[in-house]
C-alpha positions, 0 to 999 in steps of 0.5 A: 463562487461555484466557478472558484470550487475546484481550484480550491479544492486543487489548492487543498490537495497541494497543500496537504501534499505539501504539509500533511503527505511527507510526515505520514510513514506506513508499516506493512507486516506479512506473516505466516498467518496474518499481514497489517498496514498501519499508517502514521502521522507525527507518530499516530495511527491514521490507519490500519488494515489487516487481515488473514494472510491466506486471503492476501492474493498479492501486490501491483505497483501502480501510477495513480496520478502524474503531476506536473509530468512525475508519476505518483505510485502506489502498491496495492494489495488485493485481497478475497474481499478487495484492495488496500493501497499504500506507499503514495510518496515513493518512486515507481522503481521503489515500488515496483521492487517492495511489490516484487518483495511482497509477492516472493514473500507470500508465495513463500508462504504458500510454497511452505503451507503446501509443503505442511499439508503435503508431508501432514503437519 
């Protein structure tokens, strides 16, 4: 029965894949002072991360897994106090271009911020 645990395991990871993973669609909010991630579920909340946008340090697109010889990526977001993952579903390109986003965004910001400090507003 020991010897069966795994396989059941890989066959719960594929059902959920296939049942759960395409009706599950995220939310990412940067602004000026603060950023979110929310995850949904047929229309629930399943997750939310958020935190203050000046500890929000940038975004990587990175290949958590390949199955069956397709990579599966994720974007990552680090912060001051460590990382939040999301997007698992989308291409590699996809991703790469929404992290590229994110990081022009935030730097930005902080271009802006620096501005404000600088001429004292």
């Amino acid at each position: 029965m020991l010897f069966m645990l795994p396989f059941w395991a890989a066959g719960g990871m594929v059902a959920k894949q296939a049942a759960f993973d395409p009706f599950v669609s995220g939310t990412l909010s940067v602004g000026k002072f603060a950023w979110s991630v929310e995850n949904k579920y047929a229309g629930r909340r399943i997750s939310e991360r958020e935190g203050p946008t000046e500890r929000l340090r940038g975004a990587t697109a990175d290949v958590v897994a390949i199955v069956n010889g397709t990579p599966q990526a994720e974007i990552k977001l680090y912060t001051d106090s460590g990382m939040t993952a999301f997007g698992l579903g989308l291409s590699v390109e996809e991703l790469e271009y929404l992290a590229g986003e994110i990081n022009d965004h935030l730097s930005g910001i902080r271009a802006e911020k620096d501005s404000e400090e600088r001429d004292g507003i």
